[in-house]
VEXDREN-2710 file (C-alpha; in Angstrom, 1 decimal):
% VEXDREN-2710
k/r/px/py/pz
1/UNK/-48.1/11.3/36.3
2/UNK/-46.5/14.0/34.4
3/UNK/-48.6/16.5/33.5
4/UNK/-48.6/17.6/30.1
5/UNK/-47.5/20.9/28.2
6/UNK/-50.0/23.2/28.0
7/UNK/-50.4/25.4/25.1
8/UNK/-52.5/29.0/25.6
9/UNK/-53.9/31.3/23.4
10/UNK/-53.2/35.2/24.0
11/UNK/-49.4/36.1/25.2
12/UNK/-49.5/38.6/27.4
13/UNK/-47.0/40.9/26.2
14/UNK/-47.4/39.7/22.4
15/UNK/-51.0/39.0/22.2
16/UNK/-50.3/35.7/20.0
17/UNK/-49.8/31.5/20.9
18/UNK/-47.4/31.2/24.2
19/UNK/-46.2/28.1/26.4
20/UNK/-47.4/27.2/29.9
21/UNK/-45.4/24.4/31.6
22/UNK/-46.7/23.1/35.1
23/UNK/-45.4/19.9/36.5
24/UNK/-43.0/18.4/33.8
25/UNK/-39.8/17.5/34.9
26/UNK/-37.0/19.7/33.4
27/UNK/-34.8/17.1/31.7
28/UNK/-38.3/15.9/29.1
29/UNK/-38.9/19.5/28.4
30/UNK/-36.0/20.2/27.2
31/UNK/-36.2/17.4/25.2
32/UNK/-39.6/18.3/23.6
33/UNK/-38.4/22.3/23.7
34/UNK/-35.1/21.3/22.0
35/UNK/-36.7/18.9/18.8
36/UNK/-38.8/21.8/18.5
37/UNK/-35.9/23.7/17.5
38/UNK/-34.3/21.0/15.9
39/UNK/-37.4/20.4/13.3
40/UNK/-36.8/24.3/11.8
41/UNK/-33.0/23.8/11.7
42/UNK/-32.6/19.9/10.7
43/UNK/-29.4/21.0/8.8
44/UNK/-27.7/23.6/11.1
45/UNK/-24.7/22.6/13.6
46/UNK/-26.3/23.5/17.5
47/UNK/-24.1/23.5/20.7
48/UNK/-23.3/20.2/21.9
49/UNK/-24.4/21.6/25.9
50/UNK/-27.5/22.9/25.3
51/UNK/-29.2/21.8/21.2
52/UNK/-29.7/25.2/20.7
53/UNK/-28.3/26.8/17.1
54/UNK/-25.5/28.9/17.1
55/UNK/-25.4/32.5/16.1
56/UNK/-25.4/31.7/12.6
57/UNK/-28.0/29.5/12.9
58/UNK/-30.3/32.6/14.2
59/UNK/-28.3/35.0/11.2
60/UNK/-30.0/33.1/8.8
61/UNK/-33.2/33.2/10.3
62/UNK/-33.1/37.0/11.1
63/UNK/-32.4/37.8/7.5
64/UNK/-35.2/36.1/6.2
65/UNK/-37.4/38.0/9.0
66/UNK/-35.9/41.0/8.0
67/UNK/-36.8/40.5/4.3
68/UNK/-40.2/39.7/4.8
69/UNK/-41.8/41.2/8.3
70/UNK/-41.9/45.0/7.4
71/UNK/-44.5/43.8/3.9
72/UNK/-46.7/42.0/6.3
73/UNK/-46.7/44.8/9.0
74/UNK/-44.6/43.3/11.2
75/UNK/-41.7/43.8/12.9
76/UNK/-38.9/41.9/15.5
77/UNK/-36.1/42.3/18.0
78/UNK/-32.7/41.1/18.8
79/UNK/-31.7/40.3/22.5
80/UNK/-28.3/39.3/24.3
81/UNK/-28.3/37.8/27.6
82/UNK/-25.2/36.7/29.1
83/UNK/-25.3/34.6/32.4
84/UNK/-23.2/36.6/35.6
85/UNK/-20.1/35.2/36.5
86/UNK/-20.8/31.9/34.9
87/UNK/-17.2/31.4/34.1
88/UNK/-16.5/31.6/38.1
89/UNK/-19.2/28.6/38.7
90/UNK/-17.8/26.5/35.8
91/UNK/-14.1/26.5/37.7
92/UNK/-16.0/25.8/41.1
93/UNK/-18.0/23.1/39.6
94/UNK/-16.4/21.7/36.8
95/UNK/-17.6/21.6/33.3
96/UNK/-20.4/18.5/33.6
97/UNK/-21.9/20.5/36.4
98/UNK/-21.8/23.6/34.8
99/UNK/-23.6/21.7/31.3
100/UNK/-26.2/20.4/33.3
101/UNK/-27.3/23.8/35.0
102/UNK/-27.0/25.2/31.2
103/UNK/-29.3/22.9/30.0
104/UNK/-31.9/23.7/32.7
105/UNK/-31.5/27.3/32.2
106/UNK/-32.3/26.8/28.7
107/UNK/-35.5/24.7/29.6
108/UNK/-36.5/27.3/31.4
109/UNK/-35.9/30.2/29.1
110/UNK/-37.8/28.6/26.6
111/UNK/-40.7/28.3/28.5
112/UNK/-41.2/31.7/28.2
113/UNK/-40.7/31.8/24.8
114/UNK/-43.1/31.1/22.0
115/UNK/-41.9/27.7/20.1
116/UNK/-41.3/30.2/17.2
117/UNK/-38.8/32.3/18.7
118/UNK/-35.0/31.4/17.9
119/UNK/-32.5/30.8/20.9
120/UNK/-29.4/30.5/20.4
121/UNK/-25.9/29.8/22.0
122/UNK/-23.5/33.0/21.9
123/UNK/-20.3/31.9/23.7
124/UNK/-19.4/30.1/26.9
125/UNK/-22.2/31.8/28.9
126/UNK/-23.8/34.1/26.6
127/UNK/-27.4/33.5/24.9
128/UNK/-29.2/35.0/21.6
129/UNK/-32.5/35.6/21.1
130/UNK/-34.1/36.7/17.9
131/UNK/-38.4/37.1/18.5
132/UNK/-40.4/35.8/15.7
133/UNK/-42.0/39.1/13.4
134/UNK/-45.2/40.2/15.0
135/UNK/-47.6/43.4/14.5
136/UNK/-46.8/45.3/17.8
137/UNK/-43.3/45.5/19.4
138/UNK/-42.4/48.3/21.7
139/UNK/-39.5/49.1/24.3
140/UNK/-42.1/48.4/27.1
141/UNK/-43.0/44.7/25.9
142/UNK/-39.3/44.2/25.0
143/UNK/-38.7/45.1/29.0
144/UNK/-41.2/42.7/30.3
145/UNK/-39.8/39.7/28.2
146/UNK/-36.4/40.6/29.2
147/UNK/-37.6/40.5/32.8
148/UNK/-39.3/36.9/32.4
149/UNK/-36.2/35.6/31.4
150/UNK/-34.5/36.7/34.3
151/UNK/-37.1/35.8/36.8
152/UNK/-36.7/32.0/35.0
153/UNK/-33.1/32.4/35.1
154/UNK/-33.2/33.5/38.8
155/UNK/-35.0/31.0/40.3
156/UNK/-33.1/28.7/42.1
157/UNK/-31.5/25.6/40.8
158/UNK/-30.8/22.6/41.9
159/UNK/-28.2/20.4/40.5
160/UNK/-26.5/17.0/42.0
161/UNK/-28.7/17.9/45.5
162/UNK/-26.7/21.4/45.4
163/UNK/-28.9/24.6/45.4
164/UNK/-27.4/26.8/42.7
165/UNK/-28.3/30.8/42.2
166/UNK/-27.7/32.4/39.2
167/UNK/-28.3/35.9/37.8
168/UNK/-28.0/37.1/34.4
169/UNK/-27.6/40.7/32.6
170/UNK/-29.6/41.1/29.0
171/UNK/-29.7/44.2/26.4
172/UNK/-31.9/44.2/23.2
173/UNK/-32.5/46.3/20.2
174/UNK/-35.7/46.6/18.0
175/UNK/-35.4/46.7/14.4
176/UNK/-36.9/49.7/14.1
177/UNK/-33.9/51.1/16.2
178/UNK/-31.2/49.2/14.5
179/UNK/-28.3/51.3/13.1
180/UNK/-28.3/48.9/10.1
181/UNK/-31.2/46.7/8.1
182/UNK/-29.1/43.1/8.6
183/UNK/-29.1/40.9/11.1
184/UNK/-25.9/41.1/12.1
185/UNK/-26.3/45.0/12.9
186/UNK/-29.4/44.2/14.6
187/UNK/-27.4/41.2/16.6
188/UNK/-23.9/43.8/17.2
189/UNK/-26.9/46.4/18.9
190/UNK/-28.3/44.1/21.0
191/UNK/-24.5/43.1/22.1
192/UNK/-23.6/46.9/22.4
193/UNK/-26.4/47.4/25.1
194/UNK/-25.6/44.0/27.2
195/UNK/-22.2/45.5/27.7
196/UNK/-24.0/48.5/28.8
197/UNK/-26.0/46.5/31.1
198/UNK/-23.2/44.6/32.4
199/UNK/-21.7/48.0/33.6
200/UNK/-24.7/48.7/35.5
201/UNK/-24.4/45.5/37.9
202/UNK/-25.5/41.7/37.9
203/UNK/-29.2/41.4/37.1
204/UNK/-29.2/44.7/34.6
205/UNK/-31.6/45.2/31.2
206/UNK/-30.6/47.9/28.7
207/UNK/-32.2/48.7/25.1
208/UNK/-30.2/49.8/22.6
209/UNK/-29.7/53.7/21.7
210/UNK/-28.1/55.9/19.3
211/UNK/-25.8/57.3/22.1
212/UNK/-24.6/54.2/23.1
213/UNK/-23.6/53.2/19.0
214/UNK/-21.5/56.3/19.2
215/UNK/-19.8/55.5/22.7
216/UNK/-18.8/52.0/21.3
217/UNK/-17.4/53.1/17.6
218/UNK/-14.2/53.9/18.0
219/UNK/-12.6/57.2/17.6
220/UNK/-12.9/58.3/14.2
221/UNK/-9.2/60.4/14.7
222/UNK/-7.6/56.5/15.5
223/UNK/-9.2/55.0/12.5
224/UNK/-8.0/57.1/10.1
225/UNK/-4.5/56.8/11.9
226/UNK/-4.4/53.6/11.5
227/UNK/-5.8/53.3/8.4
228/UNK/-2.4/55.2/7.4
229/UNK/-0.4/53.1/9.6
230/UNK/-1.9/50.2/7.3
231/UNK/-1.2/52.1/4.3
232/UNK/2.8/52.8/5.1
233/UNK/4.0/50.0/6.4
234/UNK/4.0/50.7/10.4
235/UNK/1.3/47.7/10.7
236/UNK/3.4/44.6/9.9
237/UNK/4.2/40.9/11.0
238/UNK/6.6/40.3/13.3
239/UNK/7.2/36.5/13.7
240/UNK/7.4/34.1/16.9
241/UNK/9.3/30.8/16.4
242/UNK/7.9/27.5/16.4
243/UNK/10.0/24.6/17.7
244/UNK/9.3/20.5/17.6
245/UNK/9.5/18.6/20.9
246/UNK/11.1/16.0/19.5
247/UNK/14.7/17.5/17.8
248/UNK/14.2/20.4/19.1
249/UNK/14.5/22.2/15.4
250/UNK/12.4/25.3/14.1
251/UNK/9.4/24.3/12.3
252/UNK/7.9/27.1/11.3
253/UNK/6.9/30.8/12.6
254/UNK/3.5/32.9/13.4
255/UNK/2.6/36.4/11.5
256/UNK/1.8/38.7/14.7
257/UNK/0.3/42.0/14.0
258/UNK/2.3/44.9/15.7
259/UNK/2.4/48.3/14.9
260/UNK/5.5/50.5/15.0
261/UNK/4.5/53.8/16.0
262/UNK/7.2/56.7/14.9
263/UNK/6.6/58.4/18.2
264/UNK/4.8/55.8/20.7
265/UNK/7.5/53.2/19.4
266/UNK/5.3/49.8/19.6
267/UNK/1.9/49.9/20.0
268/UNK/0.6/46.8/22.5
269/UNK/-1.8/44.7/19.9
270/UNK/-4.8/45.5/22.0
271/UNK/-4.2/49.4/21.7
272/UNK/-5.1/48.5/18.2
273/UNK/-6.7/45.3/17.4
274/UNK/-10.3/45.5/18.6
275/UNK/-10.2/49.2/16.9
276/UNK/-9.4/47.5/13.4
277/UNK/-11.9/44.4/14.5
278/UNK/-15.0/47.6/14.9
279/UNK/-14.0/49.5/12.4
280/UNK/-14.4/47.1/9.3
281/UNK/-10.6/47.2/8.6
282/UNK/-9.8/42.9/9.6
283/UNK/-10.2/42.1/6.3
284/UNK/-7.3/45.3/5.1
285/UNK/-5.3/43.8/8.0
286/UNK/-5.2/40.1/7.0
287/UNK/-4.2/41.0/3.6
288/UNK/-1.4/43.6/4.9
289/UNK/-0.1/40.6/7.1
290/UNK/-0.1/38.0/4.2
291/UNK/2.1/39.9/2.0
292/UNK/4.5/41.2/4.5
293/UNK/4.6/37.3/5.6
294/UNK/5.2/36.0/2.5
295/UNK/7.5/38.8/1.5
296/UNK/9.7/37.7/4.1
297/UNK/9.4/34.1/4.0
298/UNK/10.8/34.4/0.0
299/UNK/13.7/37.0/1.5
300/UNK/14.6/34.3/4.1
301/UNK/14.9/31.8/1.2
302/UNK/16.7/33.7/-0.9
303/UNK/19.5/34.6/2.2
304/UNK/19.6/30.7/3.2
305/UNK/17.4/31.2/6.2
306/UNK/14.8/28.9/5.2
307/UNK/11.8/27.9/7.5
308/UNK/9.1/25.1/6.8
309/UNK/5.9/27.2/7.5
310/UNK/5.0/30.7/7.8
311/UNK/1.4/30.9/10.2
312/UNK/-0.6/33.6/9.2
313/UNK/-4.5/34.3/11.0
314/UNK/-7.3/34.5/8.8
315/UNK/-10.2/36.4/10.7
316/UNK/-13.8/35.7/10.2
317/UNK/-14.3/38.4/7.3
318/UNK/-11.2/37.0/5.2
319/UNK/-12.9/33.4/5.7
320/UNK/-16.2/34.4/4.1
321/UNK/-14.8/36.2/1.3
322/UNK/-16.0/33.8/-1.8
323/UNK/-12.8/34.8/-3.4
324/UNK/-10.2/33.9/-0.7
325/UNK/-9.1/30.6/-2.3
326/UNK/-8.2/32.0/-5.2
327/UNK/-6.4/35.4/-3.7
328/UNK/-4.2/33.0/-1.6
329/UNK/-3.1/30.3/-5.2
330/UNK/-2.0/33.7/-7.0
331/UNK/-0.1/35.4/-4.1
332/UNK/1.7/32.3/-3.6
333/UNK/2.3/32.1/-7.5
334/UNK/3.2/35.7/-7.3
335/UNK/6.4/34.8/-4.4
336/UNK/6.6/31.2/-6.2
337/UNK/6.0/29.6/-2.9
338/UNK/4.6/25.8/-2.3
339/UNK/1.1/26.2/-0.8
340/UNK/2.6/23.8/1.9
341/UNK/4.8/26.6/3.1
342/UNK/1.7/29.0/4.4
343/UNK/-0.4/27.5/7.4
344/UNK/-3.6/29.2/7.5
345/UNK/-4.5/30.0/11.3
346/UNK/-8.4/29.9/12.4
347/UNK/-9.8/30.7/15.7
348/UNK/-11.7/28.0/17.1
349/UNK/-14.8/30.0/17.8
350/UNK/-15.0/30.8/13.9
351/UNK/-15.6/27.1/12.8
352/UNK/-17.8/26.4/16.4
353/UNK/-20.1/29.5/15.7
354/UNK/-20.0/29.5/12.0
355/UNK/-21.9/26.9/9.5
356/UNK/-21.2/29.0/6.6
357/UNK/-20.6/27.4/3.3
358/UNK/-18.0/29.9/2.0
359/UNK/-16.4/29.3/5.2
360/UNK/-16.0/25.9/4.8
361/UNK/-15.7/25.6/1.1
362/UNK/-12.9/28.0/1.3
363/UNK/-10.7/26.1/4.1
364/UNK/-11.3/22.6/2.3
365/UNK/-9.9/24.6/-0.5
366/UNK/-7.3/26.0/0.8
367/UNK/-6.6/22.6/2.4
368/UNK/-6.9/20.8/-0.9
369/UNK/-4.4/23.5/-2.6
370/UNK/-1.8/21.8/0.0
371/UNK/-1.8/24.3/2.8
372/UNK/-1.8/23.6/6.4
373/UNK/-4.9/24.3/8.6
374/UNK/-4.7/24.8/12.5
375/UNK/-7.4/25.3/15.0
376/UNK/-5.9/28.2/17.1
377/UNK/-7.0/29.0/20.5
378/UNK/-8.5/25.3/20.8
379/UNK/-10.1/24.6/24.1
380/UNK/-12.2/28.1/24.1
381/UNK/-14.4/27.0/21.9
382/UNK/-17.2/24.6/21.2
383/UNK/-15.9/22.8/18.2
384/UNK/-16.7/19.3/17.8
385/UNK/-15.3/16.7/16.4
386/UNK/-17.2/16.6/13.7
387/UNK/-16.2/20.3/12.3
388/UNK/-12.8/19.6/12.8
389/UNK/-13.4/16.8/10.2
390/UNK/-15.3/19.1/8.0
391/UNK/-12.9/22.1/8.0
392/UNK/-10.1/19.5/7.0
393/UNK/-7.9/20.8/10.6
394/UNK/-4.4/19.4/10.5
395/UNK/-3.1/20.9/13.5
396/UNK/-4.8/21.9/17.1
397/UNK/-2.7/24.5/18.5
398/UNK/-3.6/24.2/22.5
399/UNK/-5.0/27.2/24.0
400/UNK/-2.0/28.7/26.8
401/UNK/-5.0/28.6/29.5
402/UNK/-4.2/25.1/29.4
403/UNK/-0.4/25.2/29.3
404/UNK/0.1/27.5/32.4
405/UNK/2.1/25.1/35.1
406/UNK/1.4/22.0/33.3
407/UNK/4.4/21.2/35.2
408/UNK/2.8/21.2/38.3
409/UNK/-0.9/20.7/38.3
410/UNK/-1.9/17.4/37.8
411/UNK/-5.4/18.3/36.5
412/UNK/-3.9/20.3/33.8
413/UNK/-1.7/17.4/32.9
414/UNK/-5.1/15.5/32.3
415/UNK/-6.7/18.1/30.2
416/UNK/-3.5/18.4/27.5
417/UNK/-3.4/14.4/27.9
418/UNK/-6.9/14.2/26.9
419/UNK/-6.5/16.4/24.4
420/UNK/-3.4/15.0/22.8
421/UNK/-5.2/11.7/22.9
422/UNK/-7.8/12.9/21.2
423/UNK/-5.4/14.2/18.3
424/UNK/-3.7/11.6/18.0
425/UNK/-6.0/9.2/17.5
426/UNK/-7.5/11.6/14.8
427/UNK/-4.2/12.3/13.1
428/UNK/-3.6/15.4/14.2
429/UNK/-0.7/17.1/14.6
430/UNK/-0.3/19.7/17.9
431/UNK/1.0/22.6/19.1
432/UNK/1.2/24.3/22.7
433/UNK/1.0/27.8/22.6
434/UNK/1.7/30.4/25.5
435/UNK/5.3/28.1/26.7
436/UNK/6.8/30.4/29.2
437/UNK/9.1/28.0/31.2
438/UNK/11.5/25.3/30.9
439/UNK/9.2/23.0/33.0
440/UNK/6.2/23.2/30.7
441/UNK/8.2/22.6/27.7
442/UNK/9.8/19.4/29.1
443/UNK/6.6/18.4/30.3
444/UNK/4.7/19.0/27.5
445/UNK/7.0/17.2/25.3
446/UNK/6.6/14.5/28.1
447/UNK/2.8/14.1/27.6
448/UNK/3.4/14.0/23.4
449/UNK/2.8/17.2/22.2
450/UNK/4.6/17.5/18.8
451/UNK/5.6/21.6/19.1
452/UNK/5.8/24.5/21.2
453/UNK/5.1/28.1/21.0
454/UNK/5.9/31.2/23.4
455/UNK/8.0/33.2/25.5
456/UNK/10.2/30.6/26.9
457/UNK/11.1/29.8/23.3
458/UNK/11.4/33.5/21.7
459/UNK/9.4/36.3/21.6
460/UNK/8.2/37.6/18.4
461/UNK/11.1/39.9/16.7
462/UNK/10.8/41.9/13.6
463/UNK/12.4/39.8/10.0
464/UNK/15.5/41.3/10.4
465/UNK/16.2/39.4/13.5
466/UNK/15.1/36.1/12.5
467/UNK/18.5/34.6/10.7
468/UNK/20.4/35.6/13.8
469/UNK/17.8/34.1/16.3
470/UNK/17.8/30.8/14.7
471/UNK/21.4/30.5/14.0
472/UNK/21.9/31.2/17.9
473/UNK/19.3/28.5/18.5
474/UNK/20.4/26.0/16.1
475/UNK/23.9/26.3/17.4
476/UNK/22.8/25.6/21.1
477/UNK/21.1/22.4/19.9
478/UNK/24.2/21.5/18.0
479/UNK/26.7/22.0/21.3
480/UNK/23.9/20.0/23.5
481/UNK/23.9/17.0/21.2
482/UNK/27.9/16.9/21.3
483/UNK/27.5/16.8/25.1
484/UNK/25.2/14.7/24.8
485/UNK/27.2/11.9/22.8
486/UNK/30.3/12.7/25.4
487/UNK/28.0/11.8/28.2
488/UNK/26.4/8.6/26.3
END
């Protein structure tokens, strides 16, 4: 007989109501750990895997801590744990395997929990914790929960008769140390001081400090370059052709950040990117991008170069802004373009980590305005089915991890058949990104996939080489099909 789940009084490192489990089998307690959970967020998307919310799930609740501890004498703390060289068991032991000993280490690290304590999912192999407010908090207390969890973590495993050993790296931040009063400073701390962990070795706990905010802010001489390179024109689109399977025609293009350096010449998108990303400037990019895009598209037009759709990527901050959907109807009234001519580009960890309402009210109404939506990225992410549906997705454009040598491995050829099915049969339209080779476009336009993307089509090229790309193209096609009809 099982025996039962025993609740204690006086937490050793907290001093209020912890859990004991002794004797229960893992798979019911995580059943009874994860409807726990589930009763305080009846109405928040959680990770297919494991039940638990996803980061924004724990945003929410750490701003209402926030609000309300510090009147009551209370405080809390943000942690990031991130399992070691998870990504390296998941390709040894496939992706059921690799759910199931998830699942378990969740069971387990809520068992050292209190059943008011948010875990959540952060990523493929990454977890979020966010402690309940109570009266005393300190670095030392922090430590010793940090070390619980990896003694639960560490223990070993044992999954389809295989013993499995696992190790994990954590860094936390207390609010009283956060370099901001919101959660999501409190939550980009406790991230800053896992990465210091991680640097240490497998197994590593770090707190937050001030010295480690300044080693992770970027250079304050490269922001304000950039921030001129925004300003005059050196950050711009250049464009990377999108072809169907099928006729073999150009369908559309892709709005790819570069920067055109006076004196470095171009400057390799992550010399620059994750600076612009840290520095508060994605939402200056994505509107730079947009009207250069759009700027072009209408000057294509106007010179008889005309494409169907110009991509453009929205990040995360563009997405929440309440006042998107309206930006985008009078910029496209402003070039008198059809809304059907922009697709809006989202990463598929932005609708998988995000349940925000202005998120979603703003792609349904962008979708509703007429233009296209596609998943970028997809197969990285957790995004279900069901937030596909909700963020009105018309295309999934298939992650390149997928694409490499779908020519020749046969287990790659089942995942983009799978996937493709799975479109299909939802009325989606796809894309392969990352083509490099004459192999995995025929193949892929073998298994179904509607278009293709990369460098075995064209590299991205600045606007001005765009006519005379697709004219070359177009006339290739052209001799091919008069070949063609002499062979037939």
């Amino acid at each position: 007989m099982l025996t039962p789940v025993v609740m204690l009084i006086g937490h050793e490192i907290f001093g209020e109501t912890g859990l004991l489990v002794t004797g229960i089998s893992i798979s019911l307690l995580y059943l009874l750990l994860s409807r726990m959970v589930v009763m305080n967020f009846a109405d928040v998307p959680r990770d297919g895997a494991t039940g638990l919310v996803l980061k924004n799930g724990l945003v929410q609740t750490l701003s209402e801590w926030i609000l309300t501890a510090p009147g009551k004498g209370r405080s809390t703390a943000c942690l990031s744990l991130e399992l070691d060289d998870f990504n390296g068991l998941r390709s040894r032991l496939g992706e059921d395997v690799s759910n199931e000993i998830l699942r378990q280490i969740t069971a387990r690290m809520l068992s050292v929990l209190r059943s008011t304590d948010v875990l959540a999912r952060n990523g493929r192999s990454g977890f979020l914790l966010g402690l309940s407010p109570i009266r005393r908090i300190d670095l030392e207390a922090m430590i010793q929960l940090s070390a619980r969890l990896h003694e639960a973590i560490e223990e070993p495993l044992v999954v389809n008769g295989m013993n499995v050993h696992l190790s994990a790296c954590s860094g936390f931040c207390l609010l009283t140390r956060s370099p901001g009063s919101n959660p999501e400073a409190l939550i980009d701390a406790s991230e800053v001081a896992l990465s210091e962990a991680k640097q240490q070795g497998a197994g590593s706990i770090r707190a937050f400090t001030q010295d480690m905010q300044a080693a992770a802010m970027p250079d304050p001489a490269l922001r304000e370059r950039i921030e001129l390179a925004l300003s005059n024109g050196e950050i711009r689109p250049w464009y990377q052709p999108q072809v169907s399977t099928n006729t073999g025609k150009v369908t559309g293009v892709e709005a790819l950040a570069r920067w055109i350096h006076p004196e470095k010449g171009v400057v390799p998108p992550s010399d620059f990117l994750p600076v612009i990303e840290a520095s508060g400037l994605s939402g200056r990019l994505g509107e730079v991008i947009l009207f250069h895009a759009l700027t072009a598209l209408k000057s294509l037009d106007q010179a008889g170069t005309v494409l169907p759709v110009m991509g453009v990527n929205f990040s995360d901050a563009e997405l929440r802004d309440p006042r998107l959907v309206d930006r985008i109807r009078w910029e496209l009234d402003r070039f008198d373009l059809a809304p059907q001519r922009l697709g809006i580009e989202i990463l598929e960890n932005v609708i998988a980590d995000h349940d925000s309402d202005v998120i979603s009210r703003n792609i349904q109404g962008l979708s509703e305005m007429g233009c296209y939506i596609d998943l970028d990225d997809f197969g990285t992410g957790h995004a279900s089915i069901s937030s596909i549906r909700r963020f009105a997705v018309g295309r999934l454009k298939i992650d390149r991890s997928f694409i490499t040598k779908v020519d020749e491995d046969q287990q790659q050829q089942r995942m983009v058949s799978a996937i493709l099915t799975m479109a299909e049969q939802l009325q989606l339209e796809t894309l392969a990104e990352g083509v490099e080779t004459p192999g995995e476009h025929a193949m892929l336009a073998q298994l179904g996939c509607g278009h293709v993307q990369g460098f075995g089509v064209a590299r991205p090229m600045a606007v001005e080489d765009l006519p005379g790309w697709i004219d070359l193209h177009e006339a290739r096609l052209d001799a091919t099909l008069r070949i063609g009809r002499k062979i037939g």
